[in-house]
N, C-alpha and C positions, 0 to 999 in steps of 0.2 A: 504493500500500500504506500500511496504517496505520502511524504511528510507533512501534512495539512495545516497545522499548529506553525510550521515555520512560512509554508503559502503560503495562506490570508491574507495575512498582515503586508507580506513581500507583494502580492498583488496589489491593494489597496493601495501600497505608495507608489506602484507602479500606473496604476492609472491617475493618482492623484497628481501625476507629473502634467503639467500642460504640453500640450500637442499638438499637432494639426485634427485631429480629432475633437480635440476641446475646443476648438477654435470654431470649427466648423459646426459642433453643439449649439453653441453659446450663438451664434450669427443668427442658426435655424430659429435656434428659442426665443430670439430677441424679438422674432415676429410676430409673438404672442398665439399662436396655434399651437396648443398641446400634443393634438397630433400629431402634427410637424415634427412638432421637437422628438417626440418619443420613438416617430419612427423613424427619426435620423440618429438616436439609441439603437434602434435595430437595427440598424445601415451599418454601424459601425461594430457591433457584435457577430453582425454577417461575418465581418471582414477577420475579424477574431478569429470566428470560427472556422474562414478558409484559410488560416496560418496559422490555426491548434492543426487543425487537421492535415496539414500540410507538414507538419513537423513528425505527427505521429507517422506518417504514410513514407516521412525520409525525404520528401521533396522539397524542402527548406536546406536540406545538407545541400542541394546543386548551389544555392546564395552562395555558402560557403567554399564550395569546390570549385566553384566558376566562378572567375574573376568577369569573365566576359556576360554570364547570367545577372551576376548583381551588379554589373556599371550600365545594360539595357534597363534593367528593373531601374535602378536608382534615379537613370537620366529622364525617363519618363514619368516616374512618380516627381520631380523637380519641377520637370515642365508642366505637369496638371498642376501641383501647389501652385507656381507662379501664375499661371492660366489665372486659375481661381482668384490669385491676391489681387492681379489687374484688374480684372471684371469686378472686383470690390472695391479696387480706390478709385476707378472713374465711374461711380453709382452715381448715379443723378437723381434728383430731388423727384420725388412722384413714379419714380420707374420701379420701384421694389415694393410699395405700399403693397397688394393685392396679396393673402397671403398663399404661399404655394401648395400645390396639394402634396399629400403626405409621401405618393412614392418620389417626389425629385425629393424630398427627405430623405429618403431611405436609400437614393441612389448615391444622396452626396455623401453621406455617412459611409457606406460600402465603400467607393471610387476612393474617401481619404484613408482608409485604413488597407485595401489590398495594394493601394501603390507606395505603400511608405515600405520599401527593401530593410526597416530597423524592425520593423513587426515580423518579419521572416526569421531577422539574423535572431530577436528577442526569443520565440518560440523554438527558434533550435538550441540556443546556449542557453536561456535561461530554466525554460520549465524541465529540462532532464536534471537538474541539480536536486531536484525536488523527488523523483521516483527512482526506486531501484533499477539497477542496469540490468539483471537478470528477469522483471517483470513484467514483460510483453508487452503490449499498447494499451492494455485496461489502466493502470496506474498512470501513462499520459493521458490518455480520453478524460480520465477524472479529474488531472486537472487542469485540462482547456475547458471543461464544465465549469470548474470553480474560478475559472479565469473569465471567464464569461460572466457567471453570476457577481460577481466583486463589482467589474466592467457595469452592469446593469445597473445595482444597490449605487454606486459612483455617478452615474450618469446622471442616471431615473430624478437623482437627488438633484444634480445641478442644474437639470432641466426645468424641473418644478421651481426653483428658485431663481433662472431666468422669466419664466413665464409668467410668472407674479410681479414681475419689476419691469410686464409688458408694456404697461400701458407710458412709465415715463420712458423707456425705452426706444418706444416710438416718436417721440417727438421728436420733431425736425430734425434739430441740432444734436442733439445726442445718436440721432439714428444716423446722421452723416457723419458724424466722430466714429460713431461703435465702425460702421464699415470701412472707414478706412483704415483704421484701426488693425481692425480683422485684414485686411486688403496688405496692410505694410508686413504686418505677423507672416501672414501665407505666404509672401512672396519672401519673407526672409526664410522661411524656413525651406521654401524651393532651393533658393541660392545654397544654403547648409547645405541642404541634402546634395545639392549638385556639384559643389566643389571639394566634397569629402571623399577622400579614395577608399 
């Protein structure tokens, strides 16, 4: 069985870290649509769960064995963060009000977490510290489940506590700060990811 007692807690600060994930949360939420937000929590647990699943299956060791696999993954997870930051710092005033429906939620949450090549390398190096090497794939499965659920109780939380702070959130001016905001964040973290070997 996995070490449970030492996960939790190791998950928990690992989603508490801010991300492109977070960022992309916090943007969805800010719209004041709970749905939104929640199923851009599921977007990004999707994404989870195609790089739990990808580690247990050994397809996260190609990240690590191919340099030429993780600098494709890397260069195009950079270009969609940067994509995204642009389209966020030149928001224009009345073009974002309308709120989105729940699946381009759930596609931006998915799109930020399977492109980010540190959620691959994370899932290969981190979660086996955690299960016995002689324990098959049941003791990882359980805990890309617990990695998931942490993921969820983390979100679930900060979603609720943007969507409540929707309505000053929206106004003008704070809602042209928050995106550009979010718009400079994406685009630095494309640049990171892009100029990292």
């Amino acid at each position: 069985m996995p070490n449970l007692l030492a996960f939790i807690p190791a998950a928990f600060l690992m989603a508490m870290v801010p991300g492109p994930a977070t960022v992309m949360l916090i943007k969805q939420s800010a719209k004041g649509s709970r749905r939104n937000a929640f199923a851009t929590v599921a977007g990004i647990e999707a994404g989870v769960a195609f790089w739990g699943l990808a580690a247990v299956f050994g397809l996260t060791a190609l990240l690590i064995a191919s340099q030429v696999a993780y600098d494709i993954l890397r260069i195009a997870g950079a270009v969609f963060l940067i994509y995204l930051g642009v389209k966020a710092l030149f928001f224009r005033k009345g073009a974002d009000d309308a709120v989105e429906p729940a699946g381009r939620g759930f596609r931006s949450g998915f799109l930020i977490n399977v492109s980010n090549p540190k959620a691959g390398v994370f899932a290969i190096s981190f979660l086996p510290q955690f299960v016995p090497s002689d324990g098959g794939p049941w003791p990882l499965l359980l805990c890309v489940a617990v990695w998931i659920a942490v993921d969820i109780v983390w979100y679930s939380s900060l979603a609720l506590l943007v969507t409540r702070l929707g309505e000053w959130l929206r106004r003008d001016r704070v809602k042209l700060w928050l995106e550009r905001t979010s718009g400079g964040v994406l685009v630095g973290f494309g640049v990171t990811v892009a100029l990292e070997g």
